[in-house]
C-alpha positions, 0 to 999 in steps of 0.5 A: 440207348438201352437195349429195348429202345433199340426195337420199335415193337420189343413186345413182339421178343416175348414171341422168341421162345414160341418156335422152338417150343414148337419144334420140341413138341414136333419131335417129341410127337414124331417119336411118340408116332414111330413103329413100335417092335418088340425087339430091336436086335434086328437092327442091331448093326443098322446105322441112321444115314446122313440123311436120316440124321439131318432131316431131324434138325428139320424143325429147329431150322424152322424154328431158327428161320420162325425166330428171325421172322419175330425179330424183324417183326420186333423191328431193330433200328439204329438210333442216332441221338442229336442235340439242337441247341434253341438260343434267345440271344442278346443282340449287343454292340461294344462303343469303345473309345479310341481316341489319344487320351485312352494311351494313358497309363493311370489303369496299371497296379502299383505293382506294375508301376514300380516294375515299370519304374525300372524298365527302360522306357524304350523297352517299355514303348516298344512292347508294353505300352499298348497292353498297359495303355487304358486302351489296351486294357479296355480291349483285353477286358472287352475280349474276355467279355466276348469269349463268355457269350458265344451265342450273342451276336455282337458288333464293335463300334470304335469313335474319337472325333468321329464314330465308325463301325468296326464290325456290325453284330455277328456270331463269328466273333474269331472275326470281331476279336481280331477287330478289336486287337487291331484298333488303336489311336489312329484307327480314327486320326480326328482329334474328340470324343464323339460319345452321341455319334458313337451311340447312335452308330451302335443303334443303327446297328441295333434297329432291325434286330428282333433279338429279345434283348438289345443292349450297348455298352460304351467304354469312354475316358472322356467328355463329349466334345465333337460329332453332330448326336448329343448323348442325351438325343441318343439315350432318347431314341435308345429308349424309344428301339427298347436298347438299354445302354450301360455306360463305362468310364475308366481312369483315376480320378485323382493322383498322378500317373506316369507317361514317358518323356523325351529329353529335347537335348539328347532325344532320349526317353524318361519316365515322368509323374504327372497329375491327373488333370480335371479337365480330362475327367469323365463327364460322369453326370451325362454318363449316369444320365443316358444309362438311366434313361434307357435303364441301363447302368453307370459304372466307373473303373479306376484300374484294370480289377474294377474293369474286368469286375464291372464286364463281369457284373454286365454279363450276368446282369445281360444273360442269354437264354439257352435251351437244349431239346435232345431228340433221336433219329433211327434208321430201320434195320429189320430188312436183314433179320427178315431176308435171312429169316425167309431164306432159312424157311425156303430152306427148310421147306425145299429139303422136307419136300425133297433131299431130306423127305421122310415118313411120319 
């Protein structure tokens, strides 16, 4: 803040030099009234009293208290300078698959598989299993993609056989993300992959948000096989509430993949390459169907890059408007500069009418 924003009327300063040109003009008049002698060696060893000497500053103690008085005329305040920040956010619910098949290990980088290769599978179980698993991929990729839009509310979904919400949409997303790091395959212990009844849970979610922008993002490895919602009669009803719906599927579509093994003799565990079985294959077609329905995406990840890349490319395609208005608050601070003002002129008038009274 600059200096004259810190006055509600700073053009009352102009007034400042007023007073003391005043007092000048006063005491130059008062010497130009004085009685004239044509010699002064009369008073040659007479010295001016204490008094005689104060009651000259007379005028500029008037001219000091006349200066306080336009201060506080100008009214100094003190200005507290706030920020309000106005958000039209995206009201958006996360479906993420929880279900045995997202324990597959095919979104890990060759890199990772030969560091793999060699780390006991006991070590690897115990530790790293859940991180590398589609699953623990998925969340870390989601958690990001939570941590780049504070001002949307958003809610969790996981399903397997059945759907269940994890928690509804919020802006406490400290909340949320500890939702998410402790959901894993046995959140929900029902064999499946319920993709309509999972949808359908995120729109009753979404049904009374008056958000601007509403929007479900479904994470699946799999083919909808269980629950009582087909997709289709859910994209429907998305498409009626205004909720676009981009849908995600992870996992190779061909190749092989380790999984461990247990030895049936020795009880020990083993690493084991196994095909990518078509069957347990993304059922893309309905996928692509119930996001172009609702105008929403299709998009496929095969390994942990083109996951976190296709969450990137949602962010930017769902952005939250977000609009600042900065604005002041001031507090009045003429009272002071007045109050002193008034005393000084009280001052001032009480010694020229008495202690320091004197003749023209």
């Amino acid at each position: 803040m600059n200096f004259l924003s810190s006055f509600h009327s700073p053009w009352a300063l102009a007034l400042l030099p007023l007073p003391f040109l005043l007092a000048w003009w006063r005491v130059r008049s008062r010497r130009s009234r004085a009685l004239k002698y044509s010699s002064t060696a009369l008073f040659g060893d007479v010295r001016p009293t204490l008094r005689a000497r104060l009651s000259g500053w007379l005028p500029w103690l008037r001219a000091a208290a006349m200066a306080l008085l336009v201060v506080a005329l100008a009214r100094p305040r003190e200005g507290m300078e706030s920020q309000e920040v106005v958000s039209e956010g995206v009201d958006i619910v996360l479906a993420l698959d929880l279900s045995g098949s997202m324990q597959a290990l095919d979104l890990v980088g060759q890199n990772e598989i030969k560091r793999l290769s060699g780390m006991s599978v006991e070590t690897f179980v115990k530790k790293e299993w859940p991180k590398r698993s589609r699953l623990g991929v998925a969340k870390e990729v989601v958690a990001d993609f939570v941590s780049k839009r504070p001002t949307d509310r958003i809610g969790l979904v996981g399903f397997a056989g059945e759907s269940q919400v994890l928690c509804p949409p919020t802006l406490d997303h400290g909340i949320l993300l500890e939702m998410l790091q402790a959901a894993d395959h046995e959140t929900i212990p029902v064999n499946g992959t319920a993709i309509g009844d999972a949808l359908m849970n995120s729109l009753r979610r979404l049904d009374r948000s008056k958000a601007p922008s509403k929007v479900v993002v479904l994470l699946t490895d799999g083919i909808h096989n269980a629950g009582r919602a087909h997709p289709a009669q859910a994209a429907q009803i998305a498409k009626t509430l205004g909720v676009r719906i981009h849908a995600v599927g992870v996992g190779k579509r061909s190749g092989t993949q380790l999984v461990p093994a247990q030895n049936p003799f020795t009880g020990s565990l083993f690493w084991q390459e196994v095909p990518v079985r078509a069957e347990e294959q993304v059922d893309e077609a309905t996928l692509k169907s119930v996001a172009e329905t609702t105008g929403g995406r299709y998009f496929r990840a095969t390994d942990r890059t083109q996951l976190a890349d296709i969450y990137g490319e949602i962010d930017r395609m769902e952005k939250s408007e977000v609009r600042t208005r900065t604005f002041t608050k001031y507090r009045e601070r003429y009272r002071p500069w007045l109050l002193a003002g008034a005393l000084l002129l009280l001052l001032e008038l009480l010694l020229g009418r008495t202690r320091l009274l004197r003749a023209p």
